[in-house]
C-alpha positions as CSV (number, residue, x, y, z in Angstrom):
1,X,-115.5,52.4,-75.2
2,X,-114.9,48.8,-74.4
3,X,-111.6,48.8,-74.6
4,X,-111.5,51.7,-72.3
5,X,-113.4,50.2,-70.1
6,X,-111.1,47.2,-69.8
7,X,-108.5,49.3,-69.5
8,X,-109.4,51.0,-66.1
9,X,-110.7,47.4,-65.1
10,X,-107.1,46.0,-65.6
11,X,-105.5,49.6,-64.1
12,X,-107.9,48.6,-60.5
13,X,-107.2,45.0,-60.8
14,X,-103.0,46.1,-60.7
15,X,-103.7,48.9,-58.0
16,X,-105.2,46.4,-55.8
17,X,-102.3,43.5,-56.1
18,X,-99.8,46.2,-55.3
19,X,-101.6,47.1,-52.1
20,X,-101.8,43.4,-51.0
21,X,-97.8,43.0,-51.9
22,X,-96.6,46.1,-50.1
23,X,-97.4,48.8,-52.3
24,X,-95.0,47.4,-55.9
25,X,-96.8,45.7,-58.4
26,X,-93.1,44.3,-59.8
27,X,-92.2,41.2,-59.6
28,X,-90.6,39.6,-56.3
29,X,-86.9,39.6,-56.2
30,X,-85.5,36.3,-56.1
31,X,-84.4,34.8,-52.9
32,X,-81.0,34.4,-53.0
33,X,-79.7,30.9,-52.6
34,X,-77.2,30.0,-50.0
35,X,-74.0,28.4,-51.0
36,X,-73.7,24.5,-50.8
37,X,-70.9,25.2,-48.1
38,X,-72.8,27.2,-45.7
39,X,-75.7,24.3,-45.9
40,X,-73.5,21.4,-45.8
41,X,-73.7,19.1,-42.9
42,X,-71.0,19.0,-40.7
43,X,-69.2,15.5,-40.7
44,X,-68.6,13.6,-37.4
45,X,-65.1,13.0,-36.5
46,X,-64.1,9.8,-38.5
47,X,-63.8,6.8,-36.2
48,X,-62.6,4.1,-38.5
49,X,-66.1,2.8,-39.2
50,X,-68.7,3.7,-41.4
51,X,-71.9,4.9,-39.6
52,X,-74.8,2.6,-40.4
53,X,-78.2,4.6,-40.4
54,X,-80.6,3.6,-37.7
55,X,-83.3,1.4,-38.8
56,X,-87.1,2.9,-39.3
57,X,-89.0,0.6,-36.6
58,X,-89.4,-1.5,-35.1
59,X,-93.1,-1.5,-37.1
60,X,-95.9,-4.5,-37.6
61,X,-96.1,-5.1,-41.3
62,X,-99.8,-2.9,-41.4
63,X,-97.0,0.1,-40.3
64,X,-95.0,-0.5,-43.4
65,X,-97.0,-1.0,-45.7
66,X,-99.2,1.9,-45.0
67,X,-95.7,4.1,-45.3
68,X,-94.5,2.5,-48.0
69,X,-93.5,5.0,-50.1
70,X,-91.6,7.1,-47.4
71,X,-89.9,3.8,-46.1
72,X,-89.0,2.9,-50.2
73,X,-85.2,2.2,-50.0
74,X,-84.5,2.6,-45.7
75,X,-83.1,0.4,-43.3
76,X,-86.6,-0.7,-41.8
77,X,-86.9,-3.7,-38.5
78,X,-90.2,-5.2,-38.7
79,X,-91.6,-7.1,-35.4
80,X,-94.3,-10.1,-36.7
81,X,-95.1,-13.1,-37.4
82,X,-92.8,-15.2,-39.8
83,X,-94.0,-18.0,-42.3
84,X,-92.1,-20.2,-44.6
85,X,-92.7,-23.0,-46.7
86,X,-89.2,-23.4,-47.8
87,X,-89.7,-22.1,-50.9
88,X,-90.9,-18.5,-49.8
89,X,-91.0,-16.9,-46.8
90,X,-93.2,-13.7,-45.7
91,X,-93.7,-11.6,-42.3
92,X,-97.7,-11.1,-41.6
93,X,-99.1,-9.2,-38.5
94,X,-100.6,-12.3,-37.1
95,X,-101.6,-16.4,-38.2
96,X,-104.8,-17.6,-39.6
97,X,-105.8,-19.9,-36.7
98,X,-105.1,-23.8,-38.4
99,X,-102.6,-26.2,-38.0
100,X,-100.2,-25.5,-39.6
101,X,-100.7,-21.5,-39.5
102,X,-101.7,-19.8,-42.9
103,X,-100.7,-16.2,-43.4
104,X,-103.4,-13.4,-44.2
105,X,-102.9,-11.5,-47.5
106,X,-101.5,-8.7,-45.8
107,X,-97.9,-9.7,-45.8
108,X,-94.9,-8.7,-46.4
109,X,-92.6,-11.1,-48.6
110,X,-89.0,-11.5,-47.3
111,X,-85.7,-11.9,-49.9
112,X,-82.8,-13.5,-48.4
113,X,-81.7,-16.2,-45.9
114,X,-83.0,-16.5,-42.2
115,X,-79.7,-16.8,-40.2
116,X,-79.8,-21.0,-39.3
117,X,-80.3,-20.0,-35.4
118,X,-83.6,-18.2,-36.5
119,X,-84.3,-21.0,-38.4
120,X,-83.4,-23.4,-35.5
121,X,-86.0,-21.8,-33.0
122,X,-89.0,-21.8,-35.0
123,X,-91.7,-24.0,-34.9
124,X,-92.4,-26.5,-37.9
125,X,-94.4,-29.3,-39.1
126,X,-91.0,-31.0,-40.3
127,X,-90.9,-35.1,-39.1
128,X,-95.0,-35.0,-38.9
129,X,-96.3,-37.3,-41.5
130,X,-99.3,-36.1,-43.6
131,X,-98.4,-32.6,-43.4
132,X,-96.1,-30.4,-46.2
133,X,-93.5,-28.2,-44.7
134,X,-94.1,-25.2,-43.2
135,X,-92.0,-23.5,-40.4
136,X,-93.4,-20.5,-38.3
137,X,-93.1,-18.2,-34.9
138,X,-92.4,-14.5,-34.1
139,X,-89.4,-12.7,-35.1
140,X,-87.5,-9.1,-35.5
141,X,-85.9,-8.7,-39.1
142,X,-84.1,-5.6,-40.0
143,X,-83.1,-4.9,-43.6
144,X,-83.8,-2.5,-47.2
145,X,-87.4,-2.4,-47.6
146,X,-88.5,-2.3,-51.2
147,X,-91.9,-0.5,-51.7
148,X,-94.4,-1.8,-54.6
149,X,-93.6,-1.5,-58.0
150,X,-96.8,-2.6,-60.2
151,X,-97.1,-6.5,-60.1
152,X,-93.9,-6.8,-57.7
153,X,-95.2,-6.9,-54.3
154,X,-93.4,-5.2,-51.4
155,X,-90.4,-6.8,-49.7
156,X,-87.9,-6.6,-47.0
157,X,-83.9,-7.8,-48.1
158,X,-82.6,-9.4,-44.4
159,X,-79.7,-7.9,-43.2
160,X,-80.5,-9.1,-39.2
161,X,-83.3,-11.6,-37.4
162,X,-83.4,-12.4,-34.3
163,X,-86.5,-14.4,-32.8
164,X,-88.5,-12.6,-30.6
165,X,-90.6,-13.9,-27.3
């Protein structure tokens, strides 16, 4: 009697699934899958030149960080604040307020060389006895950010800087 009863249960419960699905209780036919030629991206005409993608940005560092993972391996420009000691060199969102200016943690740790006329235009503590080397001011860098991987923190590879007013 059990069994029966389980029965007509299972009988109602595949009555009322094929009245939600449009009256079959089969299984959907596979959507068919267009060919890779009719979704292919058409190619611009060739001009001689590779295109370069356009850059995610310009962001602050808070941006880019918070996006990390979607901006993981793109062409990013970053807008802020940039800090060297001549050994590293980071972009924050803003200076402590000290002389010379300390970066907050939130930061965003550059790999490469500022261009020398970056470089040039910043200010720096260099020539003022008592004080260890630190150079600073406000700056636009474009190049491959690199999300967080475990103890690595995030970074931006220069490809472009230019100082900013």
């Amino acid at each position: 009697m059990i069994r029966a009863g389980r029965l007509v249960l299972l009988s109602l419960v595949f009555a009322a699934c094929a009245a939600t699905t449009g009256g079959t209780a089969s299984p959907a036919s596979p959507t068919p899958i267009p060919s890779p030629s009719s979704t292919a991206p058409t190619a611009p005409p060739a001009t001689g030149e590779p295109a370069s993608p356009a850059p995610l940005g310009p962001s602050d560092v808070a941006t880019l960080l918070a996006n990390q993972l979607a901006a993981d391996g793109q062409l990013a420009s970053v807008r802020a604040g940039y800090w060297s000691n001549g050994a590293d060199q980071f972009l924050a969102d803003a200076f402590l307020e000290s002389y010379p200016p300390q970066i907050p943690a939130e930061r965003l740790r550059l790999e490469g060389e500022m261009p020398a006329e970056v470089l040039a235009g910043l200010e720096s503590t260099a020539g003022r006895p008592g004080f260890a080397f630190v150079a600073w001011g406000w700056v636009e860098v474009t190049g491959i950010f690199h999300a967080e991987r475990g103890p690595v923190a995030p970074s931006l590879e220069i490809r472009a800087a230019a100082l900013t007013p």
